[in-house]
C-alpha positions as CSV (number, residue, x, y, z in Angstrom):
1,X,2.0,18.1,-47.3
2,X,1.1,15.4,-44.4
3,X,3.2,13.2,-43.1
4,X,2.1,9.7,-44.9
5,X,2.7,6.3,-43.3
6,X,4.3,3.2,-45.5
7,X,1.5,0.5,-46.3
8,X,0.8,-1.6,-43.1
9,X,2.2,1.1,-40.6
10,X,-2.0,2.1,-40.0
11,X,-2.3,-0.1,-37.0
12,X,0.9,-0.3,-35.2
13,X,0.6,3.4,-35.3
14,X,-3.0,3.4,-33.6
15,X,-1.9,0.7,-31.5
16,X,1.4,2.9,-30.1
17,X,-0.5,6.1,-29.5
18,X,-3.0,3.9,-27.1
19,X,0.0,2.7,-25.3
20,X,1.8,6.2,-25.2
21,X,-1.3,7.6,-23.3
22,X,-2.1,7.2,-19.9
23,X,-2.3,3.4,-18.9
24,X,-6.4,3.4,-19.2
25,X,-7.0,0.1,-19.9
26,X,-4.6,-1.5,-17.0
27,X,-6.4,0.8,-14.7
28,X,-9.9,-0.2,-15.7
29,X,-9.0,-4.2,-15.5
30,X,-8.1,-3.8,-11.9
31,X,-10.8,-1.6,-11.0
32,X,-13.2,-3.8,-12.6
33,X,-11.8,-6.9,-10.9
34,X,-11.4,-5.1,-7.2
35,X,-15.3,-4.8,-7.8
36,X,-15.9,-8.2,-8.9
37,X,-17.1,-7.6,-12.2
38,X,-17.0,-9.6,-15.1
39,X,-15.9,-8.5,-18.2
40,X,-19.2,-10.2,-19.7
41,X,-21.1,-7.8,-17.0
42,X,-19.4,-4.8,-17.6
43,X,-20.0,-5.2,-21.7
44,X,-23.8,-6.2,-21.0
45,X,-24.3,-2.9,-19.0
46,X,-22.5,-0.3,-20.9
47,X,-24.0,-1.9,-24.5
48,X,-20.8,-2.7,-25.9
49,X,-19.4,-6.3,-27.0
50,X,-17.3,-8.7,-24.4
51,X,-14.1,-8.1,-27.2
52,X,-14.4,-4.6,-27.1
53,X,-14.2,-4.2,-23.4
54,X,-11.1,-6.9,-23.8
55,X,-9.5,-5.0,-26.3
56,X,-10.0,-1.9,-24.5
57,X,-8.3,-3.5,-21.2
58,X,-5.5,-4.6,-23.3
59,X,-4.9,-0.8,-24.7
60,X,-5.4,-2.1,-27.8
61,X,-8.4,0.4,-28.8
62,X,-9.6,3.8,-27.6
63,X,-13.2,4.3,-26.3
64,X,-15.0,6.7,-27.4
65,X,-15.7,9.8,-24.9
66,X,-19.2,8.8,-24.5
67,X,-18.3,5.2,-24.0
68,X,-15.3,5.8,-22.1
69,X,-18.2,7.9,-19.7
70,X,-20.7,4.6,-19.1
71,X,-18.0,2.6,-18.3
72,X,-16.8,4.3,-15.4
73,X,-20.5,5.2,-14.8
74,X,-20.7,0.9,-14.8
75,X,-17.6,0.4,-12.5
76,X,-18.6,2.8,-10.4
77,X,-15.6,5.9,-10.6
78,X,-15.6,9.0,-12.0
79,X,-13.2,9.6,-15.0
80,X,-10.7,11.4,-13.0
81,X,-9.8,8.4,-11.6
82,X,-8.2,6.8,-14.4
83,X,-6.0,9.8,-14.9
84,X,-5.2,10.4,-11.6
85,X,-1.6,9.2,-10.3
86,X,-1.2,6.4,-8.4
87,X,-1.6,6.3,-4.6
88,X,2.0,5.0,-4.2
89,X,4.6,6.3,-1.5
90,X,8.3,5.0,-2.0
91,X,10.5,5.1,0.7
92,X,14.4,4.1,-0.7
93,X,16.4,2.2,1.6
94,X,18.1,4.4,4.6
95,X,15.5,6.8,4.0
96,X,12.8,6.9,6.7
97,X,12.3,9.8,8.3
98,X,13.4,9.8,12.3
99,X,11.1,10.3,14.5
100,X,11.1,9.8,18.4
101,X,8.0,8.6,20.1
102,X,9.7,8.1,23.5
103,X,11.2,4.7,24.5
104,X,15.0,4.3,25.6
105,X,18.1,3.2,23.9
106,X,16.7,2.7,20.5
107,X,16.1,4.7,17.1
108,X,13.0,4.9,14.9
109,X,12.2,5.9,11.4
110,X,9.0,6.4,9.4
111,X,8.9,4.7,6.6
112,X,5.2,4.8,5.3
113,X,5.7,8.3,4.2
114,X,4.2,11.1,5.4
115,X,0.6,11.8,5.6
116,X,-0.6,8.4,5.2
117,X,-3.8,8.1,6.8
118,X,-4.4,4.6,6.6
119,X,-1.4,3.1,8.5
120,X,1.3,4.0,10.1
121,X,4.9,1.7,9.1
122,X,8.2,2.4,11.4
123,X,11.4,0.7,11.2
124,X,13.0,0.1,14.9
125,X,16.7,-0.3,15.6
126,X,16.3,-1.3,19.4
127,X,19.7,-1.7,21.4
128,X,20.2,-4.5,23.5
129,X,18.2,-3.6,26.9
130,X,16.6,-0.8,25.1
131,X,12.4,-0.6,24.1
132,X,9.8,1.5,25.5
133,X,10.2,2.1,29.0
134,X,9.3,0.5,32.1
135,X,5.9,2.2,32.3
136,X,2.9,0.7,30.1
137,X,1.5,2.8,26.9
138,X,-1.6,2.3,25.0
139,X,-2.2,3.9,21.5
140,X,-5.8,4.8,20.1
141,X,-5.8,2.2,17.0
142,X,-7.3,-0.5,16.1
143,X,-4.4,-2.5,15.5
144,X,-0.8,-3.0,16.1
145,X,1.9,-5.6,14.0
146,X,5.3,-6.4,15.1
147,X,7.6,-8.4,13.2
148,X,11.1,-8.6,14.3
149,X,13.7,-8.9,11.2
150,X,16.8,-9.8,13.5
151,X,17.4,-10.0,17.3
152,X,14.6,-10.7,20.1
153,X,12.2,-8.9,21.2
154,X,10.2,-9.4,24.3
155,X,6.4,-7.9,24.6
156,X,4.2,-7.5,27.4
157,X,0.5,-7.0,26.5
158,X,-1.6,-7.0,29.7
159,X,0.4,-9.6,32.0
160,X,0.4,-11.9,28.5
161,X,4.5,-12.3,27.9
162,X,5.7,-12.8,24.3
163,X,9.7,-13.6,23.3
164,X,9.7,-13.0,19.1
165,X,12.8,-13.9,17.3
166,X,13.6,-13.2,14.1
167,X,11.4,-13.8,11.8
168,X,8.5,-14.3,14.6
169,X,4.9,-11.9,13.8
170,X,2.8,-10.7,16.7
171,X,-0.5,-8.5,15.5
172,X,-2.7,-7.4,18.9
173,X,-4.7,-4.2,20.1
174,X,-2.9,-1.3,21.2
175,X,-5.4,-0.2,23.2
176,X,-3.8,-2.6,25.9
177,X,-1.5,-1.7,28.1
178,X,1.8,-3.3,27.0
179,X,5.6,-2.6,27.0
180,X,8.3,-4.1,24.9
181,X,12.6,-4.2,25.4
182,X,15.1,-6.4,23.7
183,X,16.2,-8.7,26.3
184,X,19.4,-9.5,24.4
185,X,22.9,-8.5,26.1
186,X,24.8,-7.2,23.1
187,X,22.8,-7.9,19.7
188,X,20.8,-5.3,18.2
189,X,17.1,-5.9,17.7
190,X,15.7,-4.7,14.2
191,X,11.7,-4.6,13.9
192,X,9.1,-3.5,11.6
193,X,6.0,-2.0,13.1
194,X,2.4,-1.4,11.2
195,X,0.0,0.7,13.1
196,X,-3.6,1.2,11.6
197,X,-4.7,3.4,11.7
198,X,-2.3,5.9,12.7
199,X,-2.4,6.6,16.5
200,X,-3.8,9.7,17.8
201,X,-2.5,9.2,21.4
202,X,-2.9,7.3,24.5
């Protein structure tokens, strides 16, 4: 005998197996609105009405396959997308991965997880006198951010000298020789580094 549902319990039931699936409409709002689209467009050119496509953003309906199809033909993905997992890497606190990639009296830790081939994210623990060495380094990237969380830090691009506190940002080009040290006598500099892309060498 199936299973019947009280009077009323129709919708809510519709409505929770929409939500239960994968997130569809949440993904299909942003990737409309990372291309710009309006939801006014997107109805226009997949021949559906401006409330359906609302609706359907809100996981309040389900497309059909064949609708489901021309949107992502209209936003410009294939369907795979929406299903696919988010491109996300967590890194807990205390949980970078050490690395070493020279430099004296100091400690490093990546912390953009591995294989990430836009950018490259490490966490620097720099004792006081400590930083890359004497000599200058380039890397090949396109650019380089520093931003020191506590302590100093002083950085030489070219002959251009820098002092960053805490708190202080500086974003240049790798590509130039430059060197960097915490000039403080006993306190600990702490610095986040974002390198993009990653650096194949210098």
């Amino acid at each position: 005998m199936p299973h019947l549902l009280p009077p009323g319990d129709t919708a809510n039931h519709d409505k929770a197996s929409v939500s239960e699936d994968f997130n569809v409409g949440i993904r299909l709002r942003a990737i409309r609105k990372a291309k710009g689209m309006r939801i006014e467009e997107v109805a226009a050119l997949v021949g559906v009405s401006k409330s359906f496509i609302s609706r359907l953003e809100r996981n309040v309906t389900q497309a059909s396959i064949a609708t489901l199809l021309r949107v992502c033909e209209v936003v410009g993905i294939t369907p795979s997308k929406l299903f696919a997992p988010p491109a996300t890497n967590f890194v807990a606190a205390g949980q970078g991965t050490p690395i070493s990639l020279g430099g004296e009296k100091m400690r490093e830790y990546l912390v953009s997880g591995a294989g990430n081939e836009e950018m490259m994210v490490l966490f620097s623990e720099i004792d006081p006198q400590g930083g890359s060495g004497p000599e200058p380094y380039t890397l090949k990237a396109a650019a380089d951010m520093v931003h020191v969380l506590s302590g100093q830090l002083e950085i030489v691009i070219e002959e251009q000298r820098y002092l960053l506190k805490t708190g202080d940002t500086l974003t240049f080009k790798p590509s130039l020789p430059h060197t960097w040290r915490n000039t403080a006598e006993a306190e600990i500099c702490t610095a986040i580094w974002v390198i993009v892309p990653p650096p194949m060498g210098g």
